[in-house]
Structures are given as structure tokens and as C-alpha cells.
C-alpha positions as CSV (number, residue, x, y, z in Angstrom):
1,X,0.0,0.0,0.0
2,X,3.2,2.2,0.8
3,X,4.4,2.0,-2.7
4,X,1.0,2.8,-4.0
5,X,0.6,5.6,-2.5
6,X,4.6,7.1,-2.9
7,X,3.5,6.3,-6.9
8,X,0.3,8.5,-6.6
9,X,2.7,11.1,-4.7
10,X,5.2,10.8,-7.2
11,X,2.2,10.9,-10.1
12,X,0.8,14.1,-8.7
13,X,3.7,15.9,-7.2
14,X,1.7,19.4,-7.2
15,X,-1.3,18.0,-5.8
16,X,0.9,15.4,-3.0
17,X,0.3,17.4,0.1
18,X,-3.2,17.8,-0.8
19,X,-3.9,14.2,-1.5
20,X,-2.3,13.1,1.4
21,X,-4.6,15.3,3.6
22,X,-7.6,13.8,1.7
23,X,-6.3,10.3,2.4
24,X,-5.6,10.9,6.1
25,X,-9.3,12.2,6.3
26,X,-10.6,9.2,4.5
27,X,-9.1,7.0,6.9
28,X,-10.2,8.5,10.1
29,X,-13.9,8.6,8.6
30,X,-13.3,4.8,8.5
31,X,-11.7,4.5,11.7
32,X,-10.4,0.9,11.6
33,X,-7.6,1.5,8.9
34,X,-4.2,2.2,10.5
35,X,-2.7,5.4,9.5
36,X,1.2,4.0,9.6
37,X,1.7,3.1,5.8
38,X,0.6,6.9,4.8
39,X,2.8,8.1,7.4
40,X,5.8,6.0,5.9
41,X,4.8,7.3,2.2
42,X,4.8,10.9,3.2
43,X,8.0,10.5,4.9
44,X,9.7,8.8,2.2
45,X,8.5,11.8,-0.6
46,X,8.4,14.4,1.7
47,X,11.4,13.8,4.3
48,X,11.2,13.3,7.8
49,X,10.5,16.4,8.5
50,X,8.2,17.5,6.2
51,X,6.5,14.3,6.3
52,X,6.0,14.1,9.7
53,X,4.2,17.7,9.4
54,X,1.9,16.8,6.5
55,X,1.0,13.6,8.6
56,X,0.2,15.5,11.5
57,X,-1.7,18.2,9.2
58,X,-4.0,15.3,7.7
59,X,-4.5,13.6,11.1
60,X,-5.8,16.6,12.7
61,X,-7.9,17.2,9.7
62,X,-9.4,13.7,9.6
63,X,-10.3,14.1,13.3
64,X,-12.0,16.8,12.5
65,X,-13.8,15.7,10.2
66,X,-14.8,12.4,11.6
67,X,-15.6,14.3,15.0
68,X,-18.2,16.3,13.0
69,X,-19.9,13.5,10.6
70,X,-19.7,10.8,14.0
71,X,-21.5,13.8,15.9
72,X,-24.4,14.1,13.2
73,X,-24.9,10.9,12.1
74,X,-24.5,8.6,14.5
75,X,-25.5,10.0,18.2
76,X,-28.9,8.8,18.9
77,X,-27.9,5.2,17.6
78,X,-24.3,4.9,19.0
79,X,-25.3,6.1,22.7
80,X,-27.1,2.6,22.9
81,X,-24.6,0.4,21.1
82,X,-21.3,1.5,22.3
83,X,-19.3,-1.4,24.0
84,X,-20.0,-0.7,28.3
85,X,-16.5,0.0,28.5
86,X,-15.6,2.4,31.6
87,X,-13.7,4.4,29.5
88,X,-16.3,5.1,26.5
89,X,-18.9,5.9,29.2
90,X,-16.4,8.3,30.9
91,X,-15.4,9.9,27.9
92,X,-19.4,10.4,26.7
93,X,-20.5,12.5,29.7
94,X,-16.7,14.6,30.2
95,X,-16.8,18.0,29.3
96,X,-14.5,20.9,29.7
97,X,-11.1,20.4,31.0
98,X,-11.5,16.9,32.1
99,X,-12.7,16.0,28.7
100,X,-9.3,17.8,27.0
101,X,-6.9,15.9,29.2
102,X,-8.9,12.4,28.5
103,X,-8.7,12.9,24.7
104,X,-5.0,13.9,25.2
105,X,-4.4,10.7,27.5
106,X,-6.4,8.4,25.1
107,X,-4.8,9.9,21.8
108,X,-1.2,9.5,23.1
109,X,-1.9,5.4,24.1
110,X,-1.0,3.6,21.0
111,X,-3.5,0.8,21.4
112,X,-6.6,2.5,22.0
113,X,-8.4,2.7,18.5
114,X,-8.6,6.2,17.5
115,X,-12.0,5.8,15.6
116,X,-13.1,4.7,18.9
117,X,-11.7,7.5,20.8
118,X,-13.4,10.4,17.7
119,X,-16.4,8.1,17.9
120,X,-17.4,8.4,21.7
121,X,-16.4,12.2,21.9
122,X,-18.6,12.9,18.8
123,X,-21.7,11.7,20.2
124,X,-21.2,12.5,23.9
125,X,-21.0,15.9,25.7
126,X,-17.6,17.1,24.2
127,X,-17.1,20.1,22.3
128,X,-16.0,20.3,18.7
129,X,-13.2,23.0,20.0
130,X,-12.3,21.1,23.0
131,X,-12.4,17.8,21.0
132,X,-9.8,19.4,18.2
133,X,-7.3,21.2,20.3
134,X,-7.2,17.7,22.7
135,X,-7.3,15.3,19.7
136,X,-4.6,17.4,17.6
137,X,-2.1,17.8,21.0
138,X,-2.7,14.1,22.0
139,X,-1.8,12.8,18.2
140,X,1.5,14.7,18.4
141,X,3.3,12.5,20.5
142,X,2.2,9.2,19.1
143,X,2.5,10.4,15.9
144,X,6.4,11.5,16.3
145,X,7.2,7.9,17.5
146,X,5.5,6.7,14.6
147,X,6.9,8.6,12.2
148,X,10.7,8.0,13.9
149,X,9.8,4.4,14.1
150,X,9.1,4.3,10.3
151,X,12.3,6.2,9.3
152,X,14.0,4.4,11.2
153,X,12.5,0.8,9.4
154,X,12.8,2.4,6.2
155,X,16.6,3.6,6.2
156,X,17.0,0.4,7.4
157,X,19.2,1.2,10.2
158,X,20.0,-0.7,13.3
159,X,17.3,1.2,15.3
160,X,15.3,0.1,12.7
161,X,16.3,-3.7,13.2
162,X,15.7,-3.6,17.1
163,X,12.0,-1.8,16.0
164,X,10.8,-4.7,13.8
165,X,12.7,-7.5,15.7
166,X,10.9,-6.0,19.3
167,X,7.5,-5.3,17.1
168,X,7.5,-9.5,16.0
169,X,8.3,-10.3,19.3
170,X,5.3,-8.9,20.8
171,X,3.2,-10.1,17.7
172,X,4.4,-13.6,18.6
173,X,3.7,-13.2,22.1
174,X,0.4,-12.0,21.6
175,X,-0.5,-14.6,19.7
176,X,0.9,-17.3,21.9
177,X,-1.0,-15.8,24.9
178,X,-4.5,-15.5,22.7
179,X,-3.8,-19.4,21.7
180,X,-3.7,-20.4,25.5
181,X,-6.9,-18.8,26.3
């Protein structure tokens, strides 16, 4: 999928930053597609830096986006068929300040899903400000290892080794563990 999209980059060089924005957005309105292959393409075309920036850009964007279609099409359905997780419930009635720093929390934890996380605030008692200053300040942080972490795999270095060898490990091990139960 990388390579697909470095092509469409590569293809459409005025229009790259653009596209890559529109793609980000696509894939937070779907909210189960990881965002790590578009990351790595805009990093390869664009450098680590400037990468890294656009990613942030389109992730912020898609947030946005999501937080605003979520909120009007789905909140009278969702409130009644969202998982009875404490956190979801938490997140659905915060507002203000304690709202802000959950998003922040839950955006900077790499394995909570962040559909999930744009999904619950956009039908509970968040604001849209409050939602987008959190969501874009909580991304940053995840979004930096990410983005070093996919340099790092994609220059090959020994960083990069360590990354993928750890990353398999913990794929193994999940795996083993889910077997045994």
C-alpha cells in the first residue's frame, strides 16, 4: 500500500500534500484502517520532517472531520450500542477540562483505536473546539514515535532492526497468549 501511494505522490507531485490530507481524512472517517503506511509514504516523498508535518496536518484534519460527521450521524444510535467500556462511558458524559486531558491521554496510548476514541467524543458531551485542540495535542506525541519508528525501518538502520525484531516479538507473544486462552 506504501508504494502505491509514494507512486500517486510521485504521479501528482503538485497536488501530493493535498492528497495526502484527503487520504488521512478518508481513513479517520473509517476508523479501523491504521494510518502508519501513509505516514511512511509521506516521509519517504516528503522527508522526515516534512513528512511528519503533513502527517500531523491530515490527522488533525481527519479528526475533525470524523468528530463532525460521527457527531451528526450517529449519536442517537451509537449512545445505545457502544461497547459498556468504563472508559467510553467516561469519555461520553466529560466536558471541559476533564474532557481535553482524557482525549489527550487516550490519543497519546498507541492501542486504544482512534476511531473509537473520535467516535465516543462525537456523540457524547464534548465540544467540537475542545475535541480538536485535545485530539490534535494528543496525536502529536504518538504520531512523532510513529513517524521515527518508520524512518527508522525504512533507512534500514540498526534502530530500525531492534523496531521490527521487538514489534514481532510482541506479535508472537500476543498470539501465543491469545492461543492459550
Amino acid at each position: 500500500m506504501q508504494e502505491w501511494v509514494v507512486g500517486l505522490f510521485q504521479n501528482y507531485r503538485e497536488a501530493a500534500v493535498l492528497i495526502s490530507i484527503l487520504l488521512n481524512i478518508g481513513i479517520s472517517i473509517l476508523g479501523v484502517v491504521p494510518s502508519v503506511f501513509l505516514t511512511a509514504a509521506n516521509i519517504v516523498v516528503f522527508g522526515p520532517v516534512g513528512g511528519t508535518a503533513i502527517s500531523a496536518i491530515g490527522e488533525a484534519a481527519g479528526a475533525a472531520v470524523s468528530f463532525f460527521l460521527y457527531r451528526k450521524g450517529f449519536k442517537r444510535w451509537a449512545e445505545k450500542q457502544l461497547p459498556a467500556k468504563r472508559w467510553i462511558q467516561t469519555l461520553l458524559t466529560a466536558r471541559g477540562k476533564d474532557a481535553f486531558l482524557m482525549i489527550i491521554g487516550l490519543r497519546i496510548l498507541p492501542f486504544v483505536p482512534s476511531g473509537l476514541v473520535t467516535f465516543a467524543a462525537a456523540i457524547g458531551s464534548v465540544g467540537a473546539s475542545t475535541f480538536i485542540a485535545a485530539s490534535t495535542i494528543g496525536k502529536i506525541p504518538a504520531l512523532l514515535i510513529e513517524a521515527y519508528s518508520v524512518y527508522q525501518v525504512t533507512q534500514w538502520t540498526v534502530q530500525g532492526k531492534l523496531i521490527l525484531i521487538i514489534f514481532s516479538i510482541i506479535i508472537m507473544y500476543l498470539g501465543i497468549k491469545n492461543r492459550r486462552t
